[in-house]
C-alpha positions as a Markdown table, in Angstrom:
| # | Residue | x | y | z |
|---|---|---|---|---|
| 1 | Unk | 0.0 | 0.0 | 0.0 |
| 2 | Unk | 2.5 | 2.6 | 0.9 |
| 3 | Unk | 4.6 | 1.2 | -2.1 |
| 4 | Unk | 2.0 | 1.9 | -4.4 |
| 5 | Unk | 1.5 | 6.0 | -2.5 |
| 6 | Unk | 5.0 | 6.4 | -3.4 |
| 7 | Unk | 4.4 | 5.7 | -6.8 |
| 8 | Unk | 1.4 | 8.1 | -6.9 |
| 9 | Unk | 3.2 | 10.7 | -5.6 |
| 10 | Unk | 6.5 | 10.6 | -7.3 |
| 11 | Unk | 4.2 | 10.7 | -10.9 |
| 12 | Unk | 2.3 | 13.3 | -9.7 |
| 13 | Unk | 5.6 | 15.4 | -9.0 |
| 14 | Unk | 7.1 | 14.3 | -12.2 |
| 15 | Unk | 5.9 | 17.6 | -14.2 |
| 16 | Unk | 7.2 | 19.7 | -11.2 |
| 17 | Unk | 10.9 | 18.1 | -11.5 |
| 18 | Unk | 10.7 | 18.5 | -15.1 |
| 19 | Unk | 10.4 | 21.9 | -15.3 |
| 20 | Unk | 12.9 | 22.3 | -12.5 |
| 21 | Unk | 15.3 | 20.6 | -14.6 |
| 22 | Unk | 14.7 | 23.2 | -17.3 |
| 23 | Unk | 15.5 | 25.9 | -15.0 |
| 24 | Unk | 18.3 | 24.1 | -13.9 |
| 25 | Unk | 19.9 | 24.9 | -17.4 |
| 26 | Unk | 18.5 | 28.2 | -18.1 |
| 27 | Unk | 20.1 | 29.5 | -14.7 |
| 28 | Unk | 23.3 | 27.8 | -15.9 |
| 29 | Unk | 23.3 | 29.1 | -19.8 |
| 30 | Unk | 22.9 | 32.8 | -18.0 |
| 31 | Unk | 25.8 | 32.4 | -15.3 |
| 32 | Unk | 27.9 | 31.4 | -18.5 |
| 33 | Unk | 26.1 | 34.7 | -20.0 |
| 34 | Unk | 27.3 | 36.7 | -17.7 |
| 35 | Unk | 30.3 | 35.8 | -17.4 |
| 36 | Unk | 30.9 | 36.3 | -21.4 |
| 37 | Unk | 29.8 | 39.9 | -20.3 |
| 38 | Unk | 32.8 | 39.8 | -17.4 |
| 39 | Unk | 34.9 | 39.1 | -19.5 |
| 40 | Unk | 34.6 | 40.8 | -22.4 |
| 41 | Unk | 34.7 | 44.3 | -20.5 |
| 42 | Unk | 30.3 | 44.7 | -21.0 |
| 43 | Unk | 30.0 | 44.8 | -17.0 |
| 44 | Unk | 30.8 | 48.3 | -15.9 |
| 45 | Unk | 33.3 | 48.6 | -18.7 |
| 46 | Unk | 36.5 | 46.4 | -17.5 |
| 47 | Unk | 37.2 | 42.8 | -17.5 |
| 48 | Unk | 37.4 | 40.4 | -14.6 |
| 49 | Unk | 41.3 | 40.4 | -14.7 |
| 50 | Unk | 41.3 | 44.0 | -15.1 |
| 51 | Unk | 39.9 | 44.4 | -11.7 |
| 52 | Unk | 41.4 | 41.6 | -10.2 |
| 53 | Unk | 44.9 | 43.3 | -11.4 |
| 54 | Unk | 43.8 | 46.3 | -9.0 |
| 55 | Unk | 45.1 | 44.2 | -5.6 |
| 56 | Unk | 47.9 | 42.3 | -5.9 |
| 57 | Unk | 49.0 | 39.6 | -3.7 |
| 58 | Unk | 50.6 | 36.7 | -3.6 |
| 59 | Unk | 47.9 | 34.5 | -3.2 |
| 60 | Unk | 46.6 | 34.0 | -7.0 |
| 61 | Unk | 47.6 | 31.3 | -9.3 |
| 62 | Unk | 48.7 | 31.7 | -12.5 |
| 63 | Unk | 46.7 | 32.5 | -15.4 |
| 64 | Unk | 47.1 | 28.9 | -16.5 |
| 65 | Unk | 45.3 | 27.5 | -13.5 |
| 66 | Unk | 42.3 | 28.7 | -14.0 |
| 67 | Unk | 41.7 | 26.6 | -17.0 |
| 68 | Unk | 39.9 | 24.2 | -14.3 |
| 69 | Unk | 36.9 | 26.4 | -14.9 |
| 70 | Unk | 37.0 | 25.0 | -18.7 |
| 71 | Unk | 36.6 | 21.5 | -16.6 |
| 72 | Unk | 34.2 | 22.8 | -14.2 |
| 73 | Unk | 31.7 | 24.3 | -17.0 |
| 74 | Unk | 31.6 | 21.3 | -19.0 |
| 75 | Unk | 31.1 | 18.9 | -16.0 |
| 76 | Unk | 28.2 | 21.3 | -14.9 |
| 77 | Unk | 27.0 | 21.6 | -18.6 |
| 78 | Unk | 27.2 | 17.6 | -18.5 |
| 79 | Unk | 25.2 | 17.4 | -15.6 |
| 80 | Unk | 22.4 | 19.9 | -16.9 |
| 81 | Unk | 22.2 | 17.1 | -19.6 |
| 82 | Unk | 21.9 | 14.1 | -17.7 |
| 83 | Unk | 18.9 | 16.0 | -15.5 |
| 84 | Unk | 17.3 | 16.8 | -18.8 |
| 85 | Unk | 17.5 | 13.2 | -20.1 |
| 86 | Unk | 16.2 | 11.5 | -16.9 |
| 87 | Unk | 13.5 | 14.1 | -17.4 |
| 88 | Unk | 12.3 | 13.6 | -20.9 |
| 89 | Unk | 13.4 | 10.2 | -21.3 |
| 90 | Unk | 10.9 | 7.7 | -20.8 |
| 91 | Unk | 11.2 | 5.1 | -18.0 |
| 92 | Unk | 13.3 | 7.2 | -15.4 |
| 93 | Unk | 10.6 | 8.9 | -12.9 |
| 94 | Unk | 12.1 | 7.3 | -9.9 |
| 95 | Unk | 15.8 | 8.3 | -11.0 |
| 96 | Unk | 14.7 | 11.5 | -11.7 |
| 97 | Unk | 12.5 | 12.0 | -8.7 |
| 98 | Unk | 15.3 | 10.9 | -6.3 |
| 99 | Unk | 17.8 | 13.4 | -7.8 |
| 100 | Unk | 15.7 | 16.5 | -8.1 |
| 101 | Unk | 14.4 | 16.1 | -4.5 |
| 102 | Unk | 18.3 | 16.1 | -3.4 |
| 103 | Unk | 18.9 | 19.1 | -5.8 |
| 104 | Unk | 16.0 | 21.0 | -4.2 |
| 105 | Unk | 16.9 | 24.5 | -5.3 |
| 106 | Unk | 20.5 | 24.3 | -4.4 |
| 107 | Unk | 22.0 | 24.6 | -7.8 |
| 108 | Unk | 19.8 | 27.4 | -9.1 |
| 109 | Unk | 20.7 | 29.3 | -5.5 |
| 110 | Unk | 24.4 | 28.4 | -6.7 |
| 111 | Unk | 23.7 | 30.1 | -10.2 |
| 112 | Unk | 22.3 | 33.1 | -8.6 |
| 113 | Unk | 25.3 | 33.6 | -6.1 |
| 114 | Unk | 27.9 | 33.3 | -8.8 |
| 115 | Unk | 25.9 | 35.9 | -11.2 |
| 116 | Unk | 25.8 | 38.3 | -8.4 |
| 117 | Unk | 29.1 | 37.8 | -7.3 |
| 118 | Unk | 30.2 | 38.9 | -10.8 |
| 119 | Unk | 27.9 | 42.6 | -10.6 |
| 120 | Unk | 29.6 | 43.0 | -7.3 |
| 121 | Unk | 32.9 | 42.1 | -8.3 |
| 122 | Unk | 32.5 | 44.8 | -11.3 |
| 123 | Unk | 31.2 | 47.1 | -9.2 |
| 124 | Unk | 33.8 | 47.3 | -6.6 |
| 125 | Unk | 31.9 | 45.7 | -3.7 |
| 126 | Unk | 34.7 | 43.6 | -2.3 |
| 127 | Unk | 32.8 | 43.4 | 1.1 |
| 128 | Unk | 29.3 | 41.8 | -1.0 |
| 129 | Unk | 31.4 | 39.9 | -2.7 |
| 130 | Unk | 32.8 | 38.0 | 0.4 |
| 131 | Unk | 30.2 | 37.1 | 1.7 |
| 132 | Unk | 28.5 | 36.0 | -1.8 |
| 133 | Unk | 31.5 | 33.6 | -2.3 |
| 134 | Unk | 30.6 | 32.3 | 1.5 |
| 135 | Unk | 27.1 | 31.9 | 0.2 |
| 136 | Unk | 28.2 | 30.0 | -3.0 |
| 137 | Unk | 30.7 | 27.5 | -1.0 |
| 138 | Unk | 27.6 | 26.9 | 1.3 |
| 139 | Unk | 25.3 | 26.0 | -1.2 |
| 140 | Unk | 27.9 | 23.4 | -3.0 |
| 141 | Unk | 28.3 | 21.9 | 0.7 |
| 142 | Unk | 24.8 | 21.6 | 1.1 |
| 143 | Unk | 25.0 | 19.6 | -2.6 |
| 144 | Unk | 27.8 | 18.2 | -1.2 |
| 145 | Unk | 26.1 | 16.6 | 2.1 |
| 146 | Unk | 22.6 | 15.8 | 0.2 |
| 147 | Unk | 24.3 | 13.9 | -2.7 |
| 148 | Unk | 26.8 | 12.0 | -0.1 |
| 149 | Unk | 29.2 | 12.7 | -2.7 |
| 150 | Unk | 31.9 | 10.8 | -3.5 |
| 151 | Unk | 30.0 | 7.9 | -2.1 |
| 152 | Unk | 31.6 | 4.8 | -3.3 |
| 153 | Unk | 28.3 | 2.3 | -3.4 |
| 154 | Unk | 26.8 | 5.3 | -5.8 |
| 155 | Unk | 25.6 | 4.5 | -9.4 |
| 156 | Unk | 28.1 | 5.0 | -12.3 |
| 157 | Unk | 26.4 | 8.2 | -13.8 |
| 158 | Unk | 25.9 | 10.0 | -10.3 |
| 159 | Unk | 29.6 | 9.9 | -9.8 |
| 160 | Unk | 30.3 | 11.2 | -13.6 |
| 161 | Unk | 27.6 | 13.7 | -13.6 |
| 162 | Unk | 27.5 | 14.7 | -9.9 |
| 163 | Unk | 30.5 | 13.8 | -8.2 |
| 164 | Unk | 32.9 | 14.9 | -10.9 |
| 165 | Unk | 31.9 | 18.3 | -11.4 |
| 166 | Unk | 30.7 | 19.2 | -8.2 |
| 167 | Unk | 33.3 | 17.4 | -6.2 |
| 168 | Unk | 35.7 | 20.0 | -8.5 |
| 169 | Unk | 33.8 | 22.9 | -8.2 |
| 170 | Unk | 33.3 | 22.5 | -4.2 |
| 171 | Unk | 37.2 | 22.7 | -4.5 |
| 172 | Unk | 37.8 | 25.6 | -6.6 |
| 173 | Unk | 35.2 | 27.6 | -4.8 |
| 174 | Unk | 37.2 | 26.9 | -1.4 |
| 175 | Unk | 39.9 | 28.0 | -2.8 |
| 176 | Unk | 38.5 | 31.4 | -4.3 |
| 177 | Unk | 37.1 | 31.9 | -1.3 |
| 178 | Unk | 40.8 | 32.3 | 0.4 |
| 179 | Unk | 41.6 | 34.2 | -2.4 |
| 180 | Unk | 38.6 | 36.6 | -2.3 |
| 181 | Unk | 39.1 | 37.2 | 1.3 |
| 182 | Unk | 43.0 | 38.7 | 0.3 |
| 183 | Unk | 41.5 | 40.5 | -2.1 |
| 184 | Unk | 39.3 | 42.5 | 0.8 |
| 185 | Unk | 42.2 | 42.6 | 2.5 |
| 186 | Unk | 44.0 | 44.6 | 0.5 |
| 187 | Unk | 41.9 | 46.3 | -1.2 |
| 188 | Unk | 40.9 | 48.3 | 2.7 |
| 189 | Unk | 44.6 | 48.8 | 3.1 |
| 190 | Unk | 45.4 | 45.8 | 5.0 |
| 191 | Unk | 48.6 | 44.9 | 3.6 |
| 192 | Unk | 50.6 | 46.9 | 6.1 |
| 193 | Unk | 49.2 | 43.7 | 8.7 |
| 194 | Unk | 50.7 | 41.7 | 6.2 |
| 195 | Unk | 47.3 | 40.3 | 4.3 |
| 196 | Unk | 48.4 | 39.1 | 0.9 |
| 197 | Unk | 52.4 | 39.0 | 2.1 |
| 198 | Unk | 54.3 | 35.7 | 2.5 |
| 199 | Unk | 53.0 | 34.7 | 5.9 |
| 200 | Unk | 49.3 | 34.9 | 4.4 |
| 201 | Unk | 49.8 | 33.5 | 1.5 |
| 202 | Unk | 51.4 | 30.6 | 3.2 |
| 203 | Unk | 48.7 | 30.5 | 6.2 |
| 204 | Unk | 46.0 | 30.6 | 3.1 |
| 205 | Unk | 47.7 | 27.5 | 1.6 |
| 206 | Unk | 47.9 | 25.7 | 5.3 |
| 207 | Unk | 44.4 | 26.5 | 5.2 |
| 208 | Unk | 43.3 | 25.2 | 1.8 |
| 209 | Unk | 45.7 | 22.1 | 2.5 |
| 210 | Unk | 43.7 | 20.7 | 5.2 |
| 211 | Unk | 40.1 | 21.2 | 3.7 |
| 212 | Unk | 42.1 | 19.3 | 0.8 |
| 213 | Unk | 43.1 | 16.0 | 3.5 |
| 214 | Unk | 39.7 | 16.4 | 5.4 |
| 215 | Unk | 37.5 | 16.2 | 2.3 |
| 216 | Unk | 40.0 | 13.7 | 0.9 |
| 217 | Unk | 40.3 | 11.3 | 4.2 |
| 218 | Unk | 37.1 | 11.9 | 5.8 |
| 219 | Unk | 34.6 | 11.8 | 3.1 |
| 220 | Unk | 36.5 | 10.1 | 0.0 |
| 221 | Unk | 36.6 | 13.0 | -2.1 |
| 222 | Unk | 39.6 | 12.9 | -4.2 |
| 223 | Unk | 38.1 | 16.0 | -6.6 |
| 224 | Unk | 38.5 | 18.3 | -4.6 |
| 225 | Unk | 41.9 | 17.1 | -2.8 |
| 226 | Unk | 43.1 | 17.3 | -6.7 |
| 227 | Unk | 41.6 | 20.6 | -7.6 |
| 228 | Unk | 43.5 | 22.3 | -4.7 |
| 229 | Unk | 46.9 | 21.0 | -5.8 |
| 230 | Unk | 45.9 | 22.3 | -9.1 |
| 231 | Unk | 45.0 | 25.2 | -7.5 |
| 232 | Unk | 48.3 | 25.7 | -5.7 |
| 233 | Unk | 50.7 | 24.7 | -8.7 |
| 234 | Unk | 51.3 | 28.3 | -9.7 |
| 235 | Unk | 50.3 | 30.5 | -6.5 |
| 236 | Unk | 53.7 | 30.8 | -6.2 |
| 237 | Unk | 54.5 | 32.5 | -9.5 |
| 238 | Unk | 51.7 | 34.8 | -9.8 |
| 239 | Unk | 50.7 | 37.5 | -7.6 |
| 240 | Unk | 47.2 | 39.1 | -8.1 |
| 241 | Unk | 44.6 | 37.4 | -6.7 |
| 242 | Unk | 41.2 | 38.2 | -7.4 |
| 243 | Unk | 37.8 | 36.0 | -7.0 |
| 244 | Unk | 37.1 | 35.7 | -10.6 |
| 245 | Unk | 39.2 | 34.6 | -13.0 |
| 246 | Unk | 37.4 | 32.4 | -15.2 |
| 247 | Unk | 34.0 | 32.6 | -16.8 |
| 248 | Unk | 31.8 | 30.6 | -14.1 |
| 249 | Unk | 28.8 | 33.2 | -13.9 |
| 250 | Unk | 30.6 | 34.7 | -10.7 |
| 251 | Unk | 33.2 | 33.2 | -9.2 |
| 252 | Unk | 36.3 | 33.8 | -7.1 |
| 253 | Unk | 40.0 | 35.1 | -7.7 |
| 254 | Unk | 42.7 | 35.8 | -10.2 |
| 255 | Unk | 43.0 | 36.7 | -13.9 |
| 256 | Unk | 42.8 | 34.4 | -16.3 |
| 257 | Unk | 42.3 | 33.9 | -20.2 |
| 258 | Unk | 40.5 | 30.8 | -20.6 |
| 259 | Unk | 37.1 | 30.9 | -21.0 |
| 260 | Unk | 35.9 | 30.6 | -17.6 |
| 261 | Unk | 37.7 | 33.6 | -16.3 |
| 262 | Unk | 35.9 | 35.9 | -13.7 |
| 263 | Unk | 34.3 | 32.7 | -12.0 |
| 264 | Unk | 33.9 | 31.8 | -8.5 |
């Protein structure tokens, strides 16, 4: 009996989670808008790295690194797909059901954060932009917790389209969030305390080392162990940080010329 009310209801939300999963994508296709507009100096008339070039520091990467947004895109375009094709496929209701009630509105909350975090960004808000990065790394935790990712008894395709690019992006964003925070830092005239000097840049990478073991140790997720040694390949060589240097709708530090720069 319950069985069968399961059933019921999980058909009955099936035109809900459907449409959901559209939104899904269109909040992703205008992150990737606007960060085309980032970049290409049509928000407030300068680029991401332009403004990112305005407080230097030691604690950005090389332009290089932030290529991982090229990775982090397409694993989030990838997963926009797989949600559409569990939707409008036939014969996937219960795969689709279970996935959109963990999503819940998570990911569009995540698309909105890193859109705004771009207008603030532009706009010289360092302060908003703070705590908009905080708010993006919280929803990808709460994605993180509701998806048990990096769950080795999980099926093939959640860890492809789920784990993968989330598992990356939950990373980055910790990552950027470091980096925004020097980017405050100095741009209030904190550098005489020594915020983006040596001893910060090292603390920062103590810091983002240890989230790197915890997630990698504790919860089995090697992604985002990986994307912080990415992350810190190059810190050493570069030296203006700034929250968003790739084209991820909004994102976090440093300037960057692949097509993700000026993300979170």
């Amino acid at each position: 009996m319950s069985s069968n009310v399961t059933r019921m209801e999980t058909r009955m939300s099936i035109p809900h989670f459907r449409q959901q999963a559209s939104f899904n994508l269109i909040a992703l296709l205008v992150v990737i808008g606007v960060n085309v507009m980032a970049n290409t100096a049509t928000l407030n008339g300068r680029t991401t790295g332009e403004i990112s070039d305005m407080y230097p520091n030691l604690f950005t990467p090389a332009g290089v690194t932030f290529t991982v947004w090229s990775v982090i895109y397409l694993g989030l375009l990838a997963f926009a797909g797989y949600q559409l094709w569990l939707a409008f496929a036939s014969g996937h209701e219960s795969d689709l059901a279970r996935m959109m009630a963990r999503m819940g509105h998570w990911f569009l909350l995540n698309c909105l954060g890193n859109a705004c975090w771009l207008f603030a960004w532009h706009y010289d808000l360092m302060w908003l932009s703070v705590l908009i990065m905080g708010f993006i790394l919280f929803t990808l935790i709460r994605i993180h917790q509701r998806f048990r990712i990096a769950d080795p008894n999980a099926p093939l395709a959640e860890k492809a389209f789920i784990f993968f690019p989330f598992g990356v992006y939950f990373g980055w964003i910790t990552i950027a969030l470091l980096a925004n925070i020097t980017t405050l830092g100095v741009a209030m005239g904190w550098s005489a305390w020594g915020v983006g000097g040596v001893y910060w840049t090292i603390a920062c990478m103590i810091l983002g080392t240890l989230a790197g073991l915890l997630m990698i140790f504790r919860f089995n997720n090697i992604w985002y162990g990986l994307t912080g040694v990415w992350a810190f390949m190059a810190s050493s060589s570069s030296g203006t940080p700034s929250p968003a240097r790739t084209p991820l709708p909004s994102s976090p530090p440093a300037p960057s010329s692949s097509p993700c720069s000026g993300c979170p």
